[in-house]
OpenMM code with the backbone's topology and positions (N, CA, C; nanometers):
from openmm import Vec3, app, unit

residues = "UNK UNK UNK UNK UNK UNK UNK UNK UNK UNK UNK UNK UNK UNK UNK UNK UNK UNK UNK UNK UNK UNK UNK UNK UNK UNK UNK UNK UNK UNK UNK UNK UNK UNK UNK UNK UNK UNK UNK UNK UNK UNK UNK UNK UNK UNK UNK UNK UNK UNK UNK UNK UNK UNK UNK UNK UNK UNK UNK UNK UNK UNK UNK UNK UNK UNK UNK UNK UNK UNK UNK UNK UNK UNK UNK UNK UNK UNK UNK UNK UNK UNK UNK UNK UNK UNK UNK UNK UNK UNK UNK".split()
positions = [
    Vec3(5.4036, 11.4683, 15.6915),
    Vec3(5.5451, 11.4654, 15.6596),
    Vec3(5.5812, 11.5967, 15.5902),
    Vec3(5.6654, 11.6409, 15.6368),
    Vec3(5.7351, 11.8026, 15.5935),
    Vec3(5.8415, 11.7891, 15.4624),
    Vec3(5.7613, 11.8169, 15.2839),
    Vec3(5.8966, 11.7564, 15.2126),
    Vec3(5.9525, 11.9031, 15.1806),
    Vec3(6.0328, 11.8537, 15.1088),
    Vec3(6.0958, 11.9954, 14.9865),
    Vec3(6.0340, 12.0053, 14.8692),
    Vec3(6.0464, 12.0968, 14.7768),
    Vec3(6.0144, 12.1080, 14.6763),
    Vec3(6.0926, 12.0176, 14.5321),
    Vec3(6.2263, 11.9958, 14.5614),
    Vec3(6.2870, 11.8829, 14.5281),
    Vec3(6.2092, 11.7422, 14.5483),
    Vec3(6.2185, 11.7021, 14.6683),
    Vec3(6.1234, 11.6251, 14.6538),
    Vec3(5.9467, 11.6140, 14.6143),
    Vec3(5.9234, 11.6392, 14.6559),
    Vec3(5.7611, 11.6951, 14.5286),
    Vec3(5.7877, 11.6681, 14.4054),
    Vec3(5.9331, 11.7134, 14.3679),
    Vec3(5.9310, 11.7074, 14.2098),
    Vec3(5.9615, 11.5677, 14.1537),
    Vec3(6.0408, 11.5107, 14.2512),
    Vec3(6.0828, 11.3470, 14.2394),
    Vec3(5.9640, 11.2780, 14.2527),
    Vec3(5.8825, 11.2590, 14.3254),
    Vec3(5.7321, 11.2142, 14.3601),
    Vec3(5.6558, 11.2227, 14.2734),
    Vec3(5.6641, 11.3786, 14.1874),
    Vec3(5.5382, 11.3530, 14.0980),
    Vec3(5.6058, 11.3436, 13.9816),
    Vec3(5.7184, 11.3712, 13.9449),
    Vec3(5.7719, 11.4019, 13.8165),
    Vec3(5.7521, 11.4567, 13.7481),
    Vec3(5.6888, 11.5778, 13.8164),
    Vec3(5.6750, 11.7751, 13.7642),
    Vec3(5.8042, 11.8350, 13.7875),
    Vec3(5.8406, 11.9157, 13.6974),
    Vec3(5.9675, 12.0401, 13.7226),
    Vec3(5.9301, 12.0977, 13.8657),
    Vec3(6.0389, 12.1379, 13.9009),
    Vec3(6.0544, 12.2156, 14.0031),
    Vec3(5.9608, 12.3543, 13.9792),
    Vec3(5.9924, 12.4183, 13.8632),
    Vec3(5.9438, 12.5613, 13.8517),
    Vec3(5.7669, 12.5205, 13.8163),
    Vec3(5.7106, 12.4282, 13.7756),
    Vec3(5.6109, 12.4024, 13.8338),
    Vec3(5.5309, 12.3997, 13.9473),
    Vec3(5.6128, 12.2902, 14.0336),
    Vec3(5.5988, 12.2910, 14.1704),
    Vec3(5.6093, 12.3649, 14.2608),
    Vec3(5.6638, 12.4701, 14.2285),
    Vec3(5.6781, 12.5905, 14.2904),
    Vec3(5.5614, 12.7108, 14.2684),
    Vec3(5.5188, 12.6976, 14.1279),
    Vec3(5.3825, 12.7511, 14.0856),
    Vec3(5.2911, 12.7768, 14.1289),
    Vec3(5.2789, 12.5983, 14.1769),
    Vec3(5.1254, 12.5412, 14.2014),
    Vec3(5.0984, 12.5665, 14.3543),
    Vec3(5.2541, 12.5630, 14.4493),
    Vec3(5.2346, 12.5480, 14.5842),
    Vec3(5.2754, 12.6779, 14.6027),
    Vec3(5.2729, 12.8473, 14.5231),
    Vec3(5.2781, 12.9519, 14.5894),
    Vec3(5.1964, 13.0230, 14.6860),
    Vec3(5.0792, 12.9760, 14.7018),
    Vec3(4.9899, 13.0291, 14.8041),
    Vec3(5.0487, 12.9588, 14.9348),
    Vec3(5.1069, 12.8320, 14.9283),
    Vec3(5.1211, 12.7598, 15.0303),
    Vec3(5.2465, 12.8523, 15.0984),
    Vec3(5.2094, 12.8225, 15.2623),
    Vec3(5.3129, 12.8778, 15.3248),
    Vec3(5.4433, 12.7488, 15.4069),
    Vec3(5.5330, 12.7173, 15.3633),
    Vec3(5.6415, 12.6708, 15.4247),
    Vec3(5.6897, 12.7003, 15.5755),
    Vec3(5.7164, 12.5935, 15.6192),
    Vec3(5.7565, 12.5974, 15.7927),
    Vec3(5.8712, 12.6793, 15.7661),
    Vec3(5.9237, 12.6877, 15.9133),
    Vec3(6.0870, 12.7258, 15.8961),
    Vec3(6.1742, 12.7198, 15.8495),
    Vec3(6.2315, 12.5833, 15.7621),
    Vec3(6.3188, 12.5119, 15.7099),
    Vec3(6.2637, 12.5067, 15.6026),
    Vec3(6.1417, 12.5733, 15.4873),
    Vec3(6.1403, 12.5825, 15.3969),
    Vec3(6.0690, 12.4714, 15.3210),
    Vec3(6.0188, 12.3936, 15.4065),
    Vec3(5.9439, 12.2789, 15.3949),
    Vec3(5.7863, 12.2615, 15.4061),
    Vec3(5.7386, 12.1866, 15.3213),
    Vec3(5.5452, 12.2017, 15.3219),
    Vec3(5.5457, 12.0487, 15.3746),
    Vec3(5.4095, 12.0555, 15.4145),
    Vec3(5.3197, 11.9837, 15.4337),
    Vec3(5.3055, 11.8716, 15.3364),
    Vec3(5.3156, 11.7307, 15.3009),
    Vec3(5.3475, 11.6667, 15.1781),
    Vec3(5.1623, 11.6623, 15.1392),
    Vec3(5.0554, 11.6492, 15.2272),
    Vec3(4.9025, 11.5915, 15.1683),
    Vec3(4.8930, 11.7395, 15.1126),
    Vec3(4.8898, 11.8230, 15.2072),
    Vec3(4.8705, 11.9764, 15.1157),
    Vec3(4.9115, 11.9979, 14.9782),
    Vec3(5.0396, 12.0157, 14.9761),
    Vec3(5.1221, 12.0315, 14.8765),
    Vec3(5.1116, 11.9384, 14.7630),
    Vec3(5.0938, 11.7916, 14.7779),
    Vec3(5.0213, 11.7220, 14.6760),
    Vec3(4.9037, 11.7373, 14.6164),
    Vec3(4.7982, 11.7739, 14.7281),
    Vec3(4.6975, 11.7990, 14.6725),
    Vec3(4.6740, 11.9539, 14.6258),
    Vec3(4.7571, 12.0443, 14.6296),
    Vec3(4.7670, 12.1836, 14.5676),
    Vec3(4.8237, 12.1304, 14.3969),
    Vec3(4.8764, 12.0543, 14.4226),
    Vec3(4.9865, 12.0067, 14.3089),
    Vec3(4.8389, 11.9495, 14.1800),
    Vec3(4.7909, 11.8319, 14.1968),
    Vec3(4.7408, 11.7234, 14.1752),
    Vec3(4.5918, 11.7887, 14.1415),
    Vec3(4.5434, 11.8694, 14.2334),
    Vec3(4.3807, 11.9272, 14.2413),
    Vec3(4.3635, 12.0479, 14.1961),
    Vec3(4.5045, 12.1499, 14.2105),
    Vec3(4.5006, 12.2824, 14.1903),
    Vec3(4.4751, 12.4227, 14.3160),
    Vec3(4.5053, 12.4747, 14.2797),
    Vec3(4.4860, 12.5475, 14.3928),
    Vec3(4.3422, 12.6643, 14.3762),
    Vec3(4.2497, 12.6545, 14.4042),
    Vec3(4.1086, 12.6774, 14.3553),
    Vec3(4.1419, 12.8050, 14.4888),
    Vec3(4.0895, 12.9263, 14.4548),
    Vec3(4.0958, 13.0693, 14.5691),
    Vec3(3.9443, 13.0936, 14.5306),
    Vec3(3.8789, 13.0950, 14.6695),
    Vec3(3.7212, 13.2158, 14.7206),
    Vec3(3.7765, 13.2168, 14.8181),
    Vec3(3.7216, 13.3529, 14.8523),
    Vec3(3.6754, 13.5068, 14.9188),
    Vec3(3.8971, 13.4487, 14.9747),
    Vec3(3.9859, 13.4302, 14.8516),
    Vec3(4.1212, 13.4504, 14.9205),
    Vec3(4.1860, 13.3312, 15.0261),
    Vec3(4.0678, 13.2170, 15.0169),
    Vec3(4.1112, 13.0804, 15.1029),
    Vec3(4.1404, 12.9820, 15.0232),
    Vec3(4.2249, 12.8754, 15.0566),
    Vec3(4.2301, 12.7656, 14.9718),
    Vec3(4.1247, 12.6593, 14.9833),
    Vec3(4.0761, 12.5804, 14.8756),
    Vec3(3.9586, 12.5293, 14.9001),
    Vec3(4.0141, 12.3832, 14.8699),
    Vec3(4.0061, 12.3045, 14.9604),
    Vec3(4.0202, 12.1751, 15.0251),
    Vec3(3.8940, 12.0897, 14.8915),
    Vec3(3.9549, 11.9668, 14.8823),
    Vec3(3.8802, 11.8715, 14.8197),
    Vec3(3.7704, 11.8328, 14.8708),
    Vec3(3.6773, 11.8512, 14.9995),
    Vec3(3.6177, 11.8155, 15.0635),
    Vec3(3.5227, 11.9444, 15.0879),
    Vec3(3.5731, 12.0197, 15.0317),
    Vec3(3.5110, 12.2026, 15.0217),
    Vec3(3.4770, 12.1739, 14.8911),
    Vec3(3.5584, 12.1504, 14.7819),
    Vec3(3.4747, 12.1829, 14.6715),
    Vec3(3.3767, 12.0721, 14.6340),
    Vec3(3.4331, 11.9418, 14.6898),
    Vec3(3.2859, 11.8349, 14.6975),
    Vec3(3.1788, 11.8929, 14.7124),
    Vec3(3.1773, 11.9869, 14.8646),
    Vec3(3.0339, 11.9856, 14.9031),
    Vec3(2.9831, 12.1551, 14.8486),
    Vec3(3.0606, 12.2346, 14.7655),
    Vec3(3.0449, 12.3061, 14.6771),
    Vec3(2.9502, 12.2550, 14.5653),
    Vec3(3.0395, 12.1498, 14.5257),
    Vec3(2.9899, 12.1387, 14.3989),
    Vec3(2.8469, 12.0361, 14.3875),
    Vec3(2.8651, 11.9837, 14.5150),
    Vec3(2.6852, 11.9151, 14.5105),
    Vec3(2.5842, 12.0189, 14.5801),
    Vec3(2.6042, 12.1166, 14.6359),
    Vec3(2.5277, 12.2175, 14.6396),
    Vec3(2.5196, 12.2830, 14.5005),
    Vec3(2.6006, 12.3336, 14.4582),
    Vec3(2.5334, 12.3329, 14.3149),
    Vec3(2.4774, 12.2599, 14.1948),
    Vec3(2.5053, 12.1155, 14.2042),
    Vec3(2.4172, 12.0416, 14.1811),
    Vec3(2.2551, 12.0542, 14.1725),
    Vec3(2.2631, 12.0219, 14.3599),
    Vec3(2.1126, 12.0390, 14.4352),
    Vec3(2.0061, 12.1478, 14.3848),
    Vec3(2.0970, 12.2852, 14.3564),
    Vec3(2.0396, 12.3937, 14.3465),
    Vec3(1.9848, 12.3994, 14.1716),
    Vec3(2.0637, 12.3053, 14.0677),
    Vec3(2.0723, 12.3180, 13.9632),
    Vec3(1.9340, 12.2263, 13.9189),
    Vec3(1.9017, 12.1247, 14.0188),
    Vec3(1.8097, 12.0085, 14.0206),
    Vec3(1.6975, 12.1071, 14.0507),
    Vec3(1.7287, 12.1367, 14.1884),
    Vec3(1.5692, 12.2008, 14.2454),
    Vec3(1.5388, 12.3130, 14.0854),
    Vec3(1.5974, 12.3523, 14.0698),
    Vec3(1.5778, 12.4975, 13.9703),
    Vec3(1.5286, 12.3642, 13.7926),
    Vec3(1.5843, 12.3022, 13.7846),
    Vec3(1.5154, 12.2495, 13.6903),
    Vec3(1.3745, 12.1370, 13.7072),
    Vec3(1.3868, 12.1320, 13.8074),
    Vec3(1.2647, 12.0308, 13.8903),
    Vec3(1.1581, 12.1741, 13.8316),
    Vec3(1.1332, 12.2709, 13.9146),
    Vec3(1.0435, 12.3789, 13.9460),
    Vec3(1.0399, 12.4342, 13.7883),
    Vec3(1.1181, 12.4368, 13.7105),
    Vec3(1.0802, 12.4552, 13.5670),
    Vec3(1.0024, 12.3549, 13.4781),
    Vec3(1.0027, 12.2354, 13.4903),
    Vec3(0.9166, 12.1342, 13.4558),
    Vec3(0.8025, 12.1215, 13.5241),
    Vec3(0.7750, 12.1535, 13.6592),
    Vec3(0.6563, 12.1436, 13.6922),
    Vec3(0.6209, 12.2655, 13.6695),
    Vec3(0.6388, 12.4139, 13.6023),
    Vec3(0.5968, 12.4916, 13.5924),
    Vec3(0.5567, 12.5201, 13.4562),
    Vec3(0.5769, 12.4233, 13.3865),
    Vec3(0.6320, 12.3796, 13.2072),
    Vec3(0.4740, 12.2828, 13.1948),
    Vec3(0.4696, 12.1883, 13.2818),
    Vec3(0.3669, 12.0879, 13.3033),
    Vec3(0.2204, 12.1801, 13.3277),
    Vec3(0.2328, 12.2559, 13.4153),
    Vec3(0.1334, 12.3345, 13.5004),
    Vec3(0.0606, 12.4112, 13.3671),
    Vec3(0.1464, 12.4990, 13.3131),
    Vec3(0.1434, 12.5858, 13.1566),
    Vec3(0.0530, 12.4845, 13.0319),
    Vec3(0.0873, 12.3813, 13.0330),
    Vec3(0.0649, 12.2998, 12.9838),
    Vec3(-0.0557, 12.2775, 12.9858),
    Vec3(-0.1455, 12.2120, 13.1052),
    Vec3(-0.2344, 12.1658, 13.1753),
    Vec3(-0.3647, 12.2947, 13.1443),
    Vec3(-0.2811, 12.4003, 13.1697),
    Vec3(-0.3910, 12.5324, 13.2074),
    Vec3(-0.4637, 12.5477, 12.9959),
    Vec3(-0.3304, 12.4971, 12.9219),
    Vec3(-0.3672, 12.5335, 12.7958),
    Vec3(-0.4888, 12.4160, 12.7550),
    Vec3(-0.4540, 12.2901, 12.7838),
    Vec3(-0.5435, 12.1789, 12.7730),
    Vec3(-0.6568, 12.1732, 12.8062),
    Vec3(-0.6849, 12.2200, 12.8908),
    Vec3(-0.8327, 12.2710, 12.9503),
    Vec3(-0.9398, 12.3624, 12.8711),
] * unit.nanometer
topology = app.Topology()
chain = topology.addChain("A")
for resn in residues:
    res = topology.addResidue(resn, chain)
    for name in ("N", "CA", "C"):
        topology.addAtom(name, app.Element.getBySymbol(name[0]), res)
């Protein structure tokens, strides 16, 4: 659904000059109108920019459990390397 920025503002019950803020990266059709899931979720989630793209809720999900993963493996490999240190002194 294609709203206005008026409406956005009725919907969420943010100012206009907010809403206008949050959805400046966003580009408007012809008639000056966005996208309402976009524009909510620019509104609601923020508008997060890498390498200059907008990053979708479903982008920074799988962002952010890759860094997770990476944060696990990297503390996994420090405890068994913590353990290992350990072991070599016990001996």
């Amino acid at each position: 659904m294609q709203v206005s920025i008026y409406w956005l503002g009725q919907a969420t019950g943010k100012h206009p000059a907010t809403i206008r803020k949050r959805i400046a990266n966003l580009s408007p059709n012809d008639r000056g109108k966005y996208d309402s899931a976009v524009a909510l979720e620019a509104i609601y989630c923020g508008l997060a920019e890498t390498e200059g793209k907008f990053v979708s809720t479903p982008e920074a999900v799988r962002q952010l459990t890759i860094a997770k993963r990476t944060r696990l493996i990297w503390k996994w490999k420090s405890n068994v390397a913590t353990a290992f240190r350990f072991l070599i002194v016990w001996q």
